[in-house]
C-alpha positions as CSV (number, residue, x, y, z in Angstrom):
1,X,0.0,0.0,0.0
2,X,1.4,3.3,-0.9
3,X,2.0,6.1,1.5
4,X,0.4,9.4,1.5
5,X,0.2,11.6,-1.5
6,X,2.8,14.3,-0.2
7,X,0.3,17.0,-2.1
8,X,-2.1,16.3,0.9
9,X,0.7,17.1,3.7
10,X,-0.7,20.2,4.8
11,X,1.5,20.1,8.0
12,X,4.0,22.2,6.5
13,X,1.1,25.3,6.0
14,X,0.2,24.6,9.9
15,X,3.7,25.7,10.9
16,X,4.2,28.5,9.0
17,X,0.6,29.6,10.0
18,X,1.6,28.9,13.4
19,X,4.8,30.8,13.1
20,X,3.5,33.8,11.4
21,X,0.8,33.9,14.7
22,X,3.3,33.8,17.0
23,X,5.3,36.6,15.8
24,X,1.8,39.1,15.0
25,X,1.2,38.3,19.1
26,X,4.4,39.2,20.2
27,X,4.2,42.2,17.9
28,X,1.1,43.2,19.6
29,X,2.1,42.4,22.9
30,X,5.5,44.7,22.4
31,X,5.3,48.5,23.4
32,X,7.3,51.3,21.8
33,X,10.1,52.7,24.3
34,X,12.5,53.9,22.0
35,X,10.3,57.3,21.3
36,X,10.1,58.6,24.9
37,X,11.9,62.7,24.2
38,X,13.3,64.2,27.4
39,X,10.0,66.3,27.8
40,X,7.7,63.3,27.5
41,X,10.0,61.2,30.1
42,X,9.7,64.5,33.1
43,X,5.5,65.3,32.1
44,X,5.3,61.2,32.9
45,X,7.4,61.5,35.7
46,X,5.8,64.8,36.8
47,X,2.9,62.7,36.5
48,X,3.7,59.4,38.5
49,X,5.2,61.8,41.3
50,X,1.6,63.3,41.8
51,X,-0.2,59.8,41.7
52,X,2.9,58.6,44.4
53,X,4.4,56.3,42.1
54,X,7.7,58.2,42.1
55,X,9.3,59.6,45.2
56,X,12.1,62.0,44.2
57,X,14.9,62.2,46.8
58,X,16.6,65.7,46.0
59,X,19.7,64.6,48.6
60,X,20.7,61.8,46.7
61,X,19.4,63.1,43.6
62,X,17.1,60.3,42.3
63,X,13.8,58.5,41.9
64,X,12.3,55.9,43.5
65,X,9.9,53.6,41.3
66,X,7.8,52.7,44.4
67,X,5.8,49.8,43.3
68,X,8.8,48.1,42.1
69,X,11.7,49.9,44.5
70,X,14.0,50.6,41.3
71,X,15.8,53.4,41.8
72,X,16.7,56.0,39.1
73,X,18.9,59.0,38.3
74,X,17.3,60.2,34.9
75,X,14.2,60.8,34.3
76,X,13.8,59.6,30.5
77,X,15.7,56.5,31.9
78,X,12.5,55.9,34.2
79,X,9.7,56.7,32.0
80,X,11.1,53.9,30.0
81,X,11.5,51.8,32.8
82,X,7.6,52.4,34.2
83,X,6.3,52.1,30.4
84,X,7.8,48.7,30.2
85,X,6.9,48.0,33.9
86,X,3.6,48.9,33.3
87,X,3.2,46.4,30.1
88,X,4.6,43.5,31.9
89,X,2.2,43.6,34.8
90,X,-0.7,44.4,32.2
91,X,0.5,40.9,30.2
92,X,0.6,39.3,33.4
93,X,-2.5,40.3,34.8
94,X,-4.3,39.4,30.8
95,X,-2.5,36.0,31.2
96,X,-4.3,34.9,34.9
């Protein structure tokens, strides 16, 4: 008895579907840190210090992340940090 016709393999079409679904989620899932401008990074940071997510210490001339306890000496450096921050615990909370 002869084996399958190979024309009917379709298995082949199921990976690269597979594949090509894979890399559109992880597309989606991914958030754009690479634009944040030094006047974007201290109007989020501005921001996060009024909602208590950032404690500035002047002394020592930083900022705390509080949620996370990160600590920061640049602004732009942090509103990177808390945008990323913010995704992960938004993938992880979609994921539960």
């Amino acid at each position: 008895m002869p084996g399958p016709d190979p024309h009917d393999d379709t298995s082949r079409d199921y990976e690269q579907f597979e594949k090509a679904q894979l890399a559109q989620d992880r597309d989606a899932a991914g958030i754009d840190t690479a634009d944040v401008d030094d006047a974007t990074a201290q109007s989020l940071v501005n921001n996060l210090v009024d909602a208590d997510v950032v404690t500035p210490v002047p002394e020592d001339q930083i900022l705390v992340h509080e949620p996370s306890g990160t600590t920061f000496d640049s602004s732009t450096q942090l509103a990177v940090f808390h945008r990323g921050w913010t995704a992960a615990c938004n993938a992880d909370a979609e994921g539960e």
